[in-house]
C-alpha positions as CSV (number, residue, x, y, z in Angstrom):
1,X,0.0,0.0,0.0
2,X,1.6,3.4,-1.2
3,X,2.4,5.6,1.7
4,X,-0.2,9.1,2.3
5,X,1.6,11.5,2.3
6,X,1.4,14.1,5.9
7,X,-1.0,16.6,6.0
8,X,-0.4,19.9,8.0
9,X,-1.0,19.7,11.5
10,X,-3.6,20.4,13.5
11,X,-6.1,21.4,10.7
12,X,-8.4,24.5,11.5
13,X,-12.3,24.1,13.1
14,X,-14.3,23.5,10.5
15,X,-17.7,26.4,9.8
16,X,-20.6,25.0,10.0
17,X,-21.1,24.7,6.2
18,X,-17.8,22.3,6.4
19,X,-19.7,20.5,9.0
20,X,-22.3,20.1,6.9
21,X,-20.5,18.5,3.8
22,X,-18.9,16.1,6.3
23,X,-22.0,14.6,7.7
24,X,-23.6,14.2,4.0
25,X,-19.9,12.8,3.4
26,X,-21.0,10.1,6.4
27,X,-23.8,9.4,5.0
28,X,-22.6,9.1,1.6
29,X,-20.7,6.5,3.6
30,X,-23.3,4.4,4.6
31,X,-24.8,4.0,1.6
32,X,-23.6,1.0,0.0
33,X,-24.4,-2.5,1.7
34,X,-25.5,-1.2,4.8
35,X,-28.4,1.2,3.5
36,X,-29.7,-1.9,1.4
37,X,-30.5,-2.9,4.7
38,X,-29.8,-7.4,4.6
39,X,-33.4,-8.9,5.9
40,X,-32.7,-11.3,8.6
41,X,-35.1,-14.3,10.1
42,X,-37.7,-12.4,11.2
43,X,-39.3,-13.8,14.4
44,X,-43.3,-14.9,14.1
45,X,-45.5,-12.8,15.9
46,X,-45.7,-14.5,20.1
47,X,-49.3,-14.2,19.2
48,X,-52.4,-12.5,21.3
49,X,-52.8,-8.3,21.5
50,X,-51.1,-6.1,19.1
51,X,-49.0,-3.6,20.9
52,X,-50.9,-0.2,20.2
53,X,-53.0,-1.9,17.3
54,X,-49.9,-1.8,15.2
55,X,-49.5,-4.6,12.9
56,X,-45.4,-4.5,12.5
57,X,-42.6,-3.0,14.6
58,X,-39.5,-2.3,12.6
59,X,-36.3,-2.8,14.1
60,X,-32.8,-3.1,13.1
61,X,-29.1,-3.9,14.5
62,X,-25.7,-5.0,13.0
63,X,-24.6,-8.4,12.6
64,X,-21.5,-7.9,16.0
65,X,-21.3,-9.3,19.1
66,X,-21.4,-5.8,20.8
67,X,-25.3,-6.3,19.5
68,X,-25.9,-8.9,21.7
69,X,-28.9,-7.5,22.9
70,X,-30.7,-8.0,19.6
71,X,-29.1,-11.2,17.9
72,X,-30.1,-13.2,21.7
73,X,-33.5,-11.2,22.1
74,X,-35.4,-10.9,18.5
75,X,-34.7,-15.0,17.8
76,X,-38.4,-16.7,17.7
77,X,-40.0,-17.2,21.3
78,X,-37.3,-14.6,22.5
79,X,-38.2,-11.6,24.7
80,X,-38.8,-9.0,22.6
81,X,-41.3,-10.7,20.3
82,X,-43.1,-12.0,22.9
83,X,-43.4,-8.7,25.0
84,X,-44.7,-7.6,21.3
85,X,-47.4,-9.7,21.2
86,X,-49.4,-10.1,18.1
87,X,-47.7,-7.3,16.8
88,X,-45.1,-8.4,13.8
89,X,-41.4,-7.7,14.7
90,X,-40.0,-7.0,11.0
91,X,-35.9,-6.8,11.3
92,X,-33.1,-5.2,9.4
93,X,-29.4,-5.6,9.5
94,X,-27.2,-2.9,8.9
95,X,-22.9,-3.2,8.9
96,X,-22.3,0.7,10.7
97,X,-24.3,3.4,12.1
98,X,-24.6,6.0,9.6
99,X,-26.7,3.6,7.1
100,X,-28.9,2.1,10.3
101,X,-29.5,6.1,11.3
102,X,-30.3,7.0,7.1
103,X,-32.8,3.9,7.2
104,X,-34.0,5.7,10.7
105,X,-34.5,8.9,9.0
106,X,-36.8,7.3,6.1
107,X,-39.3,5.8,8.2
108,X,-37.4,1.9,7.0
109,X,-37.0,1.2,10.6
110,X,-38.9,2.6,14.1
111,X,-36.3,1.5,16.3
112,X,-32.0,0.3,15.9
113,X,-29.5,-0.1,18.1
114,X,-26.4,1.6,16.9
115,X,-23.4,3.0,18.4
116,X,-23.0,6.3,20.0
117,X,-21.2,8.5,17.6
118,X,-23.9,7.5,15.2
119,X,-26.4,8.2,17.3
120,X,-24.9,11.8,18.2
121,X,-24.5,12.3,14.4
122,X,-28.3,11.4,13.9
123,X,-29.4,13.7,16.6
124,X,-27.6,16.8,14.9
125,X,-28.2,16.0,11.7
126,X,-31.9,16.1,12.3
127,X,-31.3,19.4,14.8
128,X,-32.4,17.6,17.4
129,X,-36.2,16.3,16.3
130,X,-35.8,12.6,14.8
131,X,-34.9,10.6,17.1
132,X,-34.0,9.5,20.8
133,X,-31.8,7.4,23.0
134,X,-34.5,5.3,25.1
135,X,-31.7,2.6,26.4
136,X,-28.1,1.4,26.1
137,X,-27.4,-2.2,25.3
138,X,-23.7,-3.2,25.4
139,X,-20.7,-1.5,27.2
140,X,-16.9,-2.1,26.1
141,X,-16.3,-4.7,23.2
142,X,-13.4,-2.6,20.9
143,X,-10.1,-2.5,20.9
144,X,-7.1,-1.3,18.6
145,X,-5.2,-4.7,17.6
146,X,-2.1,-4.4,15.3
147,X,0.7,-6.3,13.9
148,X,3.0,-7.1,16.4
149,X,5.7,-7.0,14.0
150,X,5.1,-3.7,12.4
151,X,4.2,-2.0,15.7
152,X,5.9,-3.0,18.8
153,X,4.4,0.1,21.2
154,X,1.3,2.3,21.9
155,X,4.2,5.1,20.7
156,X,5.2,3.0,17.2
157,X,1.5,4.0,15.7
158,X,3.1,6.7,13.7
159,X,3.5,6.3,9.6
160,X,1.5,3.4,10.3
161,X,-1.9,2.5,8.4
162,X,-5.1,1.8,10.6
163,X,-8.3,0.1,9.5
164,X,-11.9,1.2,11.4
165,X,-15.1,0.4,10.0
166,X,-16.6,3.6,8.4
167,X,-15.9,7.4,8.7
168,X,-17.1,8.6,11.2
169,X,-18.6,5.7,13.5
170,X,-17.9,4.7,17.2
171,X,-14.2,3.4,16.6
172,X,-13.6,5.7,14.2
173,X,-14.2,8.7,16.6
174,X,-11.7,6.9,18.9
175,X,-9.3,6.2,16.7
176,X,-8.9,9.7,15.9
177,X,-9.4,11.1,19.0
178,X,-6.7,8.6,20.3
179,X,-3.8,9.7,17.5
180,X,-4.7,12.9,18.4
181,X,-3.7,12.4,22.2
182,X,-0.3,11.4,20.8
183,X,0.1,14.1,19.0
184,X,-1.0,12.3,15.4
185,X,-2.8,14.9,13.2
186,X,-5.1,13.5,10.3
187,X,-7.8,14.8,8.8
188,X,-10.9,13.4,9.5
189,X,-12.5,13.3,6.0
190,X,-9.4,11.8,3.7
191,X,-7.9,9.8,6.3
192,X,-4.3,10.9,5.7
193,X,-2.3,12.6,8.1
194,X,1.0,11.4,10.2
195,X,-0.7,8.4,10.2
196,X,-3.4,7.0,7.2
197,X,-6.7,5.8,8.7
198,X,-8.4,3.2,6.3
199,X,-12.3,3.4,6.5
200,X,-13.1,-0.5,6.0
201,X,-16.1,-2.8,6.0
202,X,-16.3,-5.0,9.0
203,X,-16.4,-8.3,7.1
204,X,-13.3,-7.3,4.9
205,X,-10.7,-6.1,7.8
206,X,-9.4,-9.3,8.6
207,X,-8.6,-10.1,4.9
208,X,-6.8,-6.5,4.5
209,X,-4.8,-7.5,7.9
210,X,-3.6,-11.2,6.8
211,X,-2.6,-9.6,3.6
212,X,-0.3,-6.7,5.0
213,X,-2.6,-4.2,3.7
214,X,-3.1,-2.2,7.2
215,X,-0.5,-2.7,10.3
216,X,-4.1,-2.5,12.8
217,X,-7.3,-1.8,13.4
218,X,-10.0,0.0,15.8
219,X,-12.8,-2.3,15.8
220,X,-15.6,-3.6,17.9
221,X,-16.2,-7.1,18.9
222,X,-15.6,-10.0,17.1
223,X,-13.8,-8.5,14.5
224,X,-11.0,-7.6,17.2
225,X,-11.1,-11.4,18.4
226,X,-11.0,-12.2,14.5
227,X,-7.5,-10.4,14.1
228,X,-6.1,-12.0,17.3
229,X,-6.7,-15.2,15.5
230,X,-5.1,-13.9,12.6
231,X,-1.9,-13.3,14.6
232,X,-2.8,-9.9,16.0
233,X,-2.2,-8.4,19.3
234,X,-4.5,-6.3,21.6
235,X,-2.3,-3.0,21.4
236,X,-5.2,-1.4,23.3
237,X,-8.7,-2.6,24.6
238,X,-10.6,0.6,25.1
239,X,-12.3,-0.2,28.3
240,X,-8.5,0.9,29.7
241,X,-9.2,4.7,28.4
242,X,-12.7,4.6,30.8
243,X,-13.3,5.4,34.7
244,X,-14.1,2.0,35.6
245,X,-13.6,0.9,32.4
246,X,-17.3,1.4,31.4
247,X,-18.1,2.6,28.3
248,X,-21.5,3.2,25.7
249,X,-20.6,0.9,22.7
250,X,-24.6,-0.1,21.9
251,X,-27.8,2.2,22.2
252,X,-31.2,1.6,21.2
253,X,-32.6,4.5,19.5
254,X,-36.2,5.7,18.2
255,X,-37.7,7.7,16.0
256,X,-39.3,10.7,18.2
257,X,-42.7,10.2,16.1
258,X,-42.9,7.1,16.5
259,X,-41.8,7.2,20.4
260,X,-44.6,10.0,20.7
261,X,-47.3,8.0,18.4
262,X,-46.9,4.4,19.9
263,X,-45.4,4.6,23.5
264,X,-46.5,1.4,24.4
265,X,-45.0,-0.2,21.5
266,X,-41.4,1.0,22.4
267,X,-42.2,0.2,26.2
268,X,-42.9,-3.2,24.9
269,X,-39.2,-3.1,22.9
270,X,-37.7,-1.8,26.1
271,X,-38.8,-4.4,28.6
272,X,-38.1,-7.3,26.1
273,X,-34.8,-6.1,26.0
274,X,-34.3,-5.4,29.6
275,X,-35.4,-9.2,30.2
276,X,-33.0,-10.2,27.4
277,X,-29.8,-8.9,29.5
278,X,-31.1,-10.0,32.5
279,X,-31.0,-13.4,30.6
280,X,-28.2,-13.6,29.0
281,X,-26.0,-12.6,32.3
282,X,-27.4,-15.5,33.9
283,X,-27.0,-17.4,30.7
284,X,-24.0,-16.9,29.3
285,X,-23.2,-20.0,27.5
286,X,-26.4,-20.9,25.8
287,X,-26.3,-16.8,25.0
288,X,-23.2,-17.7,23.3
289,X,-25.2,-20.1,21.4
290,X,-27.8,-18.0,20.3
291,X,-25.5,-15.1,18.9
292,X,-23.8,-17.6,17.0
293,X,-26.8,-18.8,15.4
294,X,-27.7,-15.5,14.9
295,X,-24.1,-14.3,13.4
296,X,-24.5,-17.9,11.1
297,X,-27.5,-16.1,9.8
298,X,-26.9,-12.5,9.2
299,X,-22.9,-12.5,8.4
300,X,-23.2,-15.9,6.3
301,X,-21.0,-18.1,8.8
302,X,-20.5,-18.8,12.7
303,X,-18.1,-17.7,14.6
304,X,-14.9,-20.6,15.8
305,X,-15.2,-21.0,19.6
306,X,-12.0,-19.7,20.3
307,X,-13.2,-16.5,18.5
308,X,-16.6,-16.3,20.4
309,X,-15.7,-16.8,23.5
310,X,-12.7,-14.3,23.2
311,X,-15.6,-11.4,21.8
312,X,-18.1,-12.4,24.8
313,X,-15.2,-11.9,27.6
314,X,-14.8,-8.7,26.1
315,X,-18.1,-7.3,26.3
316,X,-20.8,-6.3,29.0
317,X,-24.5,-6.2,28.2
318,X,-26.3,-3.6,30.6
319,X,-29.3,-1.5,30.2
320,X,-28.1,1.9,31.2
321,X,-27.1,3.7,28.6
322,X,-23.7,5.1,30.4
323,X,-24.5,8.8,29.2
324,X,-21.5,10.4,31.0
325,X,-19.8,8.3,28.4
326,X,-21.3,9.6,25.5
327,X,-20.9,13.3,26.4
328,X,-17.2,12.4,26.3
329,X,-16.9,10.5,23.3
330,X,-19.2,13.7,21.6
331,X,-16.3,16.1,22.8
332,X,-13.7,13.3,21.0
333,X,-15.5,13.8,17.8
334,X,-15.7,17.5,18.0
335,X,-11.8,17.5,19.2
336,X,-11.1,15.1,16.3
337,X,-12.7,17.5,13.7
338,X,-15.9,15.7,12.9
339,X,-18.5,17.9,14.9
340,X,-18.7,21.0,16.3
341,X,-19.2,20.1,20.5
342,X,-22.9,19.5,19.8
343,X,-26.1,20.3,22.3
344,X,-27.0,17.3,23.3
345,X,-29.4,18.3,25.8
346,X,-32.9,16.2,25.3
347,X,-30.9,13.4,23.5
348,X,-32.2,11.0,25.9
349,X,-35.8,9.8,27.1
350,X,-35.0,7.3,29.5
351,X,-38.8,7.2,31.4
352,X,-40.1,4.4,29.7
353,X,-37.1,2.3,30.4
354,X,-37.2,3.7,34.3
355,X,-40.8,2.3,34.3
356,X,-40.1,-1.4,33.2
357,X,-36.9,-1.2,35.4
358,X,-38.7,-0.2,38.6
359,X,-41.8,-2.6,37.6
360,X,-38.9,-4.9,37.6
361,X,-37.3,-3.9,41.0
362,X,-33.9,-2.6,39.6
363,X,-32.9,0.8,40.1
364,X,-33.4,3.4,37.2
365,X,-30.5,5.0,35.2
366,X,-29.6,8.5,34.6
367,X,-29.3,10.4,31.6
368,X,-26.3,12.5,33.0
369,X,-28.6,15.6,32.1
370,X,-29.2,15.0,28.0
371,X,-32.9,14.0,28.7
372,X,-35.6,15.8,27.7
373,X,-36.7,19.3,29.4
C-alpha cells in the first residue's frame, strides 16, 4: 500500500457549512451494503394483542457481538417478540451506524440499536427532532489490535496504516481522538495525516490484515477477536481509556414520532430487551449459542469457539445507557474534527425504560442531564 503523504497539522475548526458537507460525506458513507438494509429471520408474531393496534414494529441492528442484545432477544420465542405480542417484529441488518441512522430517518425502521457516535451524528443532523436514545445495550467490546511486527508500542502508531469500519462511526471517533492524544494529526474526511486511517467494511478487515494491507485496526467485537486469531495483538482494549472501564458501545434509539405515536409499542421493545440482558448474564453459554446462530444467519457463517468466546469476555450487556460516556466520546469527535461540540441536551428519554426497570425492581439509570426538558 503506497504511503499518504502528511498533511499539516492540526487542521483549522471546520464552519458550520464544512460540517455540513462532512455529515452528508458520512452518509454518503453508509450507503452502499449497509443502506440496502440485509433482511434477517424475522421472528413470528408470540401471538395475542397487538401492541398499540400496530400490525409491524421495525427494528434493526448490525450483525456484531457488541449487538448482543438483539441477535439473543429478536430470535423466535425470544423476549422481545413476545413482549410484542401479536404485533409483527419485522428486522433489518445494517454493517455501521450511519446507514442504520439513514434507514432511521426514512421511516425503513422505528427503532435500531447503533453505536453512539452514530447516534450523536443522527441527533444533529436532524437538529435535534428525529430521534431518541431510550436505552443502552452493550458496554466495552473494541479495541485497537495491530501487527506485532510492524508496531511494537502504543508510541510506534506513527506512519502506520489503521483500519476502522466507516468514517465517522464509534471506533472511528476513537481512533482519531486517540492519535490525536499522541500528537498524530489526520484529517478526518481523507484519512491521511502522520498516520493513514483506512475506513473498511467489518467483514473485509481481517482479509486486509492477513494480507499486510493495514498494520491494525480500531474495531468492535468480534472482529478484534477475529484479528487475534489472525496473529494480532490487543495494542489497546478501550475499556483501559474509561473510569471503571465502562463505556456506551450499543444504544437503542427511536424515532421521536414514532416514540410519541406508539409509546407502548417501544415500552414493549424496552422491557423485552431489559429481560433479554437479564438473561443472558445468567446465561452466558447458551447466550453464546444464540449469537452464533444468529451471526451464522446475518454475516453468512459462525463464529470458531475460540473467537466467540474471546468477543463475549470482552463485552458487557447492561441497560443503562452510560450517558456520562457519550458526552465524552461527543467532545472526541468534536476535538477530532468531525463535529462542532454538539447540544446534546434532550438526547435522551429514558422514562419508559425507568418504568419497566422499577416494575422490575432494579434501580433506574440516569441520563447525565441529556434528557428531555
Amino acid at each position: 500500500m503506497p504511503r499518504i503523504r502528511a498533511l499539516p497539522p492540526r487542521p483549522s475548526r471546520r464552519t458550520p457549512a464544512a460540517l455540513a458537507a462532512l455529515w452528508a460525506l458520512l452518509l454518503a458513507a453508509g450507503c452502499g451494503y449497509g443502506s440496502k438494509a440485509v433482511v434477517s429471520g424475522d421472528p413470528a408474531p408470540a401471538g395475542g394483542e397487538k401492541i398499540d393496534g400496530l400490525d409491524e414494529v421495525k427494528l434493526g441492528y448490525f450483525p456484531n457481538v457488541t449487538h448482543a442484545t438483539p441477535l439473543v432477544g429478536l430470535r423466535s420465542g425470544g423476549p422481545i417478540p413476545r413482549e410484542l405480542g401479536g404485533t409483527k417484529v419485522s428486522t433489518q441488518v445494517f454493517d455501521a451506524g450511519p446507514s442504520a441512522i439513514e434507514a432511521l430517518n426514512a421511516k425503513a425502521v422505528d427503532m435500531t440499536w447503533v453505536g453512539p457516535s452514530s447516534a450523536v451524528n443522527g441527533w444533529v443532523q436532524s437538529g435535534g427532532k428525529n430521534l431518541r436514545i431510550v436505552s443502552g445495550a452493550t458496554s466495552g467490546g473494541a479495541s485497537l489490535v495491530v501487527d506485532p511486527e510492524k508496531v511494537a508500542s502504543p508510541d510506534d502508531l506513527r506512519g502506520k496504516t489503521l483500519a476502522t469500519p466507516q468514517l465517522g462511526n464509534t471506533q472511528d471517533v476513537a481512533l482519531l481522538h486517540h492519535l490525536r492524544s499522541k500528537g498524530i494529526d489526520v484529517d478526518p474526511e481523507t484519512g491521511r495525516g502522520a498516520t493513514s486511517v483506512l475506513r473498511q467494511d467489518n467483514k473485509e478487515i481481517p482479509t486486509t490484515f492477513r494480507q499486510g494491507g493495514i498494520d491494525g485496526a480500531w474495531v468492535p467485537e468480534p472482529t478484534a477477536s477475529r484479528l487475534v486469531a489472525e496473529g494480532g495483538k490487543v495494542l489497546l482494549d478501550e475499556e483501559k481509556l474509561w473510569k471503571e472501564g465502562k463505556f456506551v458501545t450499543t444504544n437503542l434509539v427511536v424515532r421521536k414520532d414514532f416514540l410519541d405515536e406508539h409509546p407502548d409499542a417501544v415500552e414493549a421493545v424496552l422491557r423485552g430487551s431489559v429481560r433479554t440482558n437479564a438473561w443472558i448474564r445468567s446465561h452466558p453459554g447458551t447466550a453464546k449459542k444464540y449469537v452464533n446462530d444468529a451471526l451464522r444467519r446475518d454475516a453468512g457463517k459462525p463464529l470458531p469457539r475460540d473467537v466467540l468466546d474471546a468477543a463475549f469476555r470482552r463485552i458487557e450487556v447492561t441497560d443503562d445507557p452510560l450517558a456520562a460516556t457519550l458526552r465524552k466520546q461527543a467532545e472526541h469527535a468534536d476535538a477530532a474534527g468531525l463535529l462542532e461540540t454538539p447540544q446534546l441536551a434532550g438526547v435522551y428519554d429514558l422514562a419508559p425504560l425507568n418504568r419497566v426497570l422499577r416494575s422490575e425492581g432494579r434501580p433506574a439509570v440516569t441520563d447525565a442531564g441529556l434528557g428531555r426538558p
